[in-house]
N, C-alpha and C positions, 0 to 999 in steps of 0.2 A: 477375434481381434478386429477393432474397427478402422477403417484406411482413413488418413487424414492428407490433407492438403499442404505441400512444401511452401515458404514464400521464399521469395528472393535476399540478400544472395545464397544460392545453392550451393554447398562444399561438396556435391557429389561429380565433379569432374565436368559438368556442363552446364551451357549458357541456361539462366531461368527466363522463362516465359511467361506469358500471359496466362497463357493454357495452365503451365503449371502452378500459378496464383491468381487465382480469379478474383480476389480481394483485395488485391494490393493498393487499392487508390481508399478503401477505409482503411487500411490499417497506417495509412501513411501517419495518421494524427497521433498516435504514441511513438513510430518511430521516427518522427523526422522524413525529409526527403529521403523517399524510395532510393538503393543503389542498384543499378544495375552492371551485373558483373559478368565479363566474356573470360574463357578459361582458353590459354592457348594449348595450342595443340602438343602432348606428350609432358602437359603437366597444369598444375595450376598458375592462375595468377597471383606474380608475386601479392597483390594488395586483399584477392581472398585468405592466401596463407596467412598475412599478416594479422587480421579480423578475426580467422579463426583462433590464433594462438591470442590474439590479447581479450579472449570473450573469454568471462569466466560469473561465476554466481558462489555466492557464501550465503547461506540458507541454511536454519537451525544450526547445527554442529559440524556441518559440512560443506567442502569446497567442492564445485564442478569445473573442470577445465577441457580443452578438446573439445570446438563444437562442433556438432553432428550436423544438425538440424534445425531452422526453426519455421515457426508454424503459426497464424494465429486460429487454427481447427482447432476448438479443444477437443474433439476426441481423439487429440494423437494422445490424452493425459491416459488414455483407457489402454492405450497400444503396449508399447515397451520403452524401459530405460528410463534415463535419471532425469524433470524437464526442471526449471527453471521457468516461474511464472509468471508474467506481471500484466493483473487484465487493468489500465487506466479508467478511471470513471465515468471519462466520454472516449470512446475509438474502442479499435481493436482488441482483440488481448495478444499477446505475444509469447508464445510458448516455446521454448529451446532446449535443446535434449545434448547433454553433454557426455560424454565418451567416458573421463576419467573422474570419479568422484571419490574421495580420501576426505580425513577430517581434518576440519579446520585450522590452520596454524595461523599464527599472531602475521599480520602485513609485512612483507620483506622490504618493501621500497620506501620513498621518501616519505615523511612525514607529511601530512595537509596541510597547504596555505589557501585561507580565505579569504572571500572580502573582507573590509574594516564593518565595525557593527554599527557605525552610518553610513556604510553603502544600503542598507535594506531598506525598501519602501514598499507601503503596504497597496493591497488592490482596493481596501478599501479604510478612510480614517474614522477617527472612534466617533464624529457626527454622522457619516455616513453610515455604520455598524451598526450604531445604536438608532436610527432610524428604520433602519433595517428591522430590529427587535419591536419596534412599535407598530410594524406594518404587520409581521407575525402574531404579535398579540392583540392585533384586533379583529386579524384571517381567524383564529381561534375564538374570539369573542363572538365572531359571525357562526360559530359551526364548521366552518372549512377545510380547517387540519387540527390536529391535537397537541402536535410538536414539531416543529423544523430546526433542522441542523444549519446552523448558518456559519459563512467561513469565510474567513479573505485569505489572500495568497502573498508572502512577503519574497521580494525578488532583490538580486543586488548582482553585478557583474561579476566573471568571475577573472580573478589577476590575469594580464595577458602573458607576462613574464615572471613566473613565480623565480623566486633567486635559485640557486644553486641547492642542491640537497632539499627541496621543497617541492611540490606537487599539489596539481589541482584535479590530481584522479578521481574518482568519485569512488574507488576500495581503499585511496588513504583517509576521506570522509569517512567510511564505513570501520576503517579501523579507530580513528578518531573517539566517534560514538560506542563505538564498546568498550573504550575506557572509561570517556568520559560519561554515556548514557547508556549502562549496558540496558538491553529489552529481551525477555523471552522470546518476541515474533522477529527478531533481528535479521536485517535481510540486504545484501547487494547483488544489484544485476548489470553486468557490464557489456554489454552488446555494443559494440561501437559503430560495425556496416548496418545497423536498424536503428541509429539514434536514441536506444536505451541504458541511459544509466541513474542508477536508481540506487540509492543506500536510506532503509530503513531502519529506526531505533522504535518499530512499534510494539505498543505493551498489550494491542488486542488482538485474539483469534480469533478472526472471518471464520471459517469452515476447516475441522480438521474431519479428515475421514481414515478409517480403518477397516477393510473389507466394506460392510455394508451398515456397521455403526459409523455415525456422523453426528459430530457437535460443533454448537458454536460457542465463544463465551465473550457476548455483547460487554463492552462498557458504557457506562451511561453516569455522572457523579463524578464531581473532580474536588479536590481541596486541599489547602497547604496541607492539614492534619487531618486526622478522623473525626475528631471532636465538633470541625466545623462541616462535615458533610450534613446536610438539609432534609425535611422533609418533599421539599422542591425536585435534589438530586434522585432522593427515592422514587419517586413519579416517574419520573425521566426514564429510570431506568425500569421498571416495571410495563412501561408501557411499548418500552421496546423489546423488552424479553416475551411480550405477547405480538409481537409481531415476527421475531425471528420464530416463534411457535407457529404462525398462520406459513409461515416462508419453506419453514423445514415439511409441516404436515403437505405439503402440496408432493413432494417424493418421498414421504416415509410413510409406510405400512402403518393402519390406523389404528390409533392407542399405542404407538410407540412413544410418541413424542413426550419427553417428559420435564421436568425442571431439576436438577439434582441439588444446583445451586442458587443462591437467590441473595441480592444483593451482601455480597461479599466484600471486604474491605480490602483491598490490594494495595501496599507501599513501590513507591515508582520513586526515581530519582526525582527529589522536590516539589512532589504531590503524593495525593491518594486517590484510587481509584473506586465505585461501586462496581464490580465484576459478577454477573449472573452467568450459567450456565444452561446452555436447551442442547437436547439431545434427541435422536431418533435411531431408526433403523431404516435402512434405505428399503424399495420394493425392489424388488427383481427389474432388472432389467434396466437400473437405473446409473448412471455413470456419471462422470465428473462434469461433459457440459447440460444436461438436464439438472442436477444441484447447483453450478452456478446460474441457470436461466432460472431456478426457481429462487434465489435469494439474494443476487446479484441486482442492484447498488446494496452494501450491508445497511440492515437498519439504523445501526447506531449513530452511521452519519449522513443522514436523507430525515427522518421520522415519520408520523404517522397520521394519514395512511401514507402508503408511501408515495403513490401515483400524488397525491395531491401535494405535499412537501416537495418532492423533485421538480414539480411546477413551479412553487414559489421559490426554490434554491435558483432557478434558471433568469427567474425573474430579478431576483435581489443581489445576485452577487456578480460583482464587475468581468471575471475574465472566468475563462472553463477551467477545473478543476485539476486537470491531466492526472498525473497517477496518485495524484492524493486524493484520500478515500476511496479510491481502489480497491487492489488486492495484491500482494507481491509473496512468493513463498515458493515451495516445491512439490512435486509427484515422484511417486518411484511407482512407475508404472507396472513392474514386475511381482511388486508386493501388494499391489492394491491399497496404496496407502499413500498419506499427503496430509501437508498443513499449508495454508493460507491467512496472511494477517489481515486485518483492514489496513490502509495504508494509513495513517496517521503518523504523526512523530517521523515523516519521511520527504527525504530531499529527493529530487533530481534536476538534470542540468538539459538545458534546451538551448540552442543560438545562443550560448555564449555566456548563459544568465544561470547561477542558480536559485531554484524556489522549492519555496517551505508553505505549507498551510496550517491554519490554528482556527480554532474554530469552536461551537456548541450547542446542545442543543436548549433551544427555546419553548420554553412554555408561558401559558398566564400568565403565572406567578414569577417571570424572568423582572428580573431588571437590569435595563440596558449598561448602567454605567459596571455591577455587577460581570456583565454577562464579556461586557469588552476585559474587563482586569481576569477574569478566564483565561481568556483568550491570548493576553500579554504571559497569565503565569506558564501556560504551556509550552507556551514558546522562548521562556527568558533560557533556559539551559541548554533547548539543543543549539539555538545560534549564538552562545555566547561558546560552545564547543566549534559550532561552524566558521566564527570569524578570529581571525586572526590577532585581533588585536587584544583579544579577551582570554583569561585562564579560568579551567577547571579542573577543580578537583580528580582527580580520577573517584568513583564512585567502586565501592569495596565490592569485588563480586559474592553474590549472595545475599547480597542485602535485600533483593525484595522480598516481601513479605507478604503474605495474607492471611485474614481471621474471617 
């Protein structure tokens, strides 16, 4: 079993240290201002108790409450018990090990209040986006990269006084979207003493693993219907399915790797998805952070290769990423087993504000104004779920679909 590093605040009865988080100034960037916590003496403090009991995560079909631990080592993922994941696309990852896990039941507390759907303003507008796509497709006309994921971030405050019987939790968002947007990768994380909270509606799997079988199933191809998916989306998505191949083959025993699925039609709440599937078998001696160092940023929203896309992403897009296109999900480190989503279709809330990102990726054959109505269709459902002033359907569970 491999020993991993505590970070602060500690719920094990004493003050945390330096010594005992030697990270704690990278990790600051996904959680917010560091808290540093003193336990008095012949008991805890009251404001750790209260951290612990309001942190909790809903991940796949189950809820964690009681936290133990957290950590941003991922090798506590190889150690023991239930974690609670979320690595942001730039900082740290954050990983929390929860005591009591039970299945999921529907949110007990107040329903979510949002901003109105003109509070949201983008990081970047559709001349700046679509300028953006002309500078990518001529990095590509040069030889340079083959595709890049390009994305902006839409931000809006969040109510300072929601009214009575209303909430601006980020598990009543989380319940919100599982009416309104249910997702297979569906994912909240509520850490409040680490500044993470985090409610996914993602329809992609980053990485799931099982003992020492491990898949991913990249998306790459969006569109109201099937009918109008491309031979553009196809590229897209082919050329990232060969890249989570190069990603996976770096830890999987050789000639494991294989493709089982390959551009797959996937129904999503008001779109369709191209879904491929890459698989391997891990090598011995291989754990959860040598798999996410081998394929961590996911391909499907960076592109290829990827060293030189993550360039041009740094370059073109106005503010950092945080936990979208990430990674948010679980381990159960006793069973040797886990899934992780890419973050996409995923909110969290920072100083005050929540943000959303929407995004795609770009090739040759893009066209900018195209590439922006993407960008708007992905994003018209979950913030018309997220703001307040706007209704949705609830969406029939079971409805998704693939051929």
């Amino acid at each position: 079993m491999r020993r991993y590093r505590p970070l602060g605040p500690s719920f094990t009865g004493r003050e945390t240290t330096s010594r005992d988080a030697p990270n704690q100034r990278g990790a600051a960037s996904i959680r917010g201002t560091n808290v540093r916590v003193t336990c008095r003496r012949g008991g805890q403090n009251a404001r750790v108790t209260r951290a612990r009991e309001s942190a909790l995560c809903v991940v796949g079909d189950r809820m964690g409450t009681g936290l133990l631990d957290v950590t941003e080592d991922l090798s506590a993922l190889d150690s023991s018990g239930f974690w609670a994941v979320v690595v942001p696309y730039e900082g740290a990852p954050v990983c929390a090990r929860f005591e009591r896990v039970r299945p999921a039941t529907p949110w007990p507390g107040a329903p979510w209040y949002g901003p109105t759907r003109d509070e949201w303003s983008s990081s970047l507008d559709q001349v700046q986006f679509c300028r953006g796509v002309e500078t990518i497709r001529a990095a590509i006309a040069a030889g340079d990269v083959y595709q890049v994921n390009l994305t902006r971030r839409l931000s809006a405050p969040l109510p300072h006084h929601p009214p009575d019987g209303a909430s601006t939790d980020i598990a009543a968002l989380g319940a919100a979207l599982a009416q309104g947007n249910p997702a297979p990768y569906a994912a909240v994380v509520r850490l409040p003493a680490h500044g993470v909270h985090v409610a996914s509606a993602s329809p992609e799997l980053f990485v799931r693993r099982e003992g020492r079988r491990v898949w991913s199933s990249p998306i790459k191809g969006t569109a109201t219907v099937a009918s109008k998916l491309t031979p553009k989306d196809q590229a897209e998505n082919v050329m990232i399915v060969d890249l989570v191949r190069n990603d996976l083959g770096r830890v999987c025993e050789w000639g494991s790797v294989e493709v089982p699925a390959l551009l797959r039609v996937e129904a999503h709440p008001g779109l369709v998805h191209l879904v491929s599937t890459v698989q391997g078998r891990l090598r011995d001696g291989v754990g959860w952070p040598e798999v996410i160092a081998a394929t961590f940023p996911p391909g499907s929203v960076t592109g290829a290769p990827k060293i030189a896309a993550c360039s041009m992403i740094d370059a073109l897009e106005a503010t950092p990423r945080g936990v979208y296109c990430g990674a948010v999900g679980w381990v159960d480190a006793d069973q040797q087993i886990g899934a992780l989503n890419v973050a996409i279709r995923t909110f969290f809330i920072e100083h005050g504000r929540l943000h959303f990102g929407t995004g795609g990726g770009i090739t040759y054959d893009s066209d900018p104004r195209r590439e922006w109505e993407e960008t708007e269709l992905k994003a018209r459902r979950l913030l018309a779920v997220a703001s307040r002033d706007t209704t949705v359907e609830p969406y029939p569970s079971g409805r998704r679909t693939s051929r």
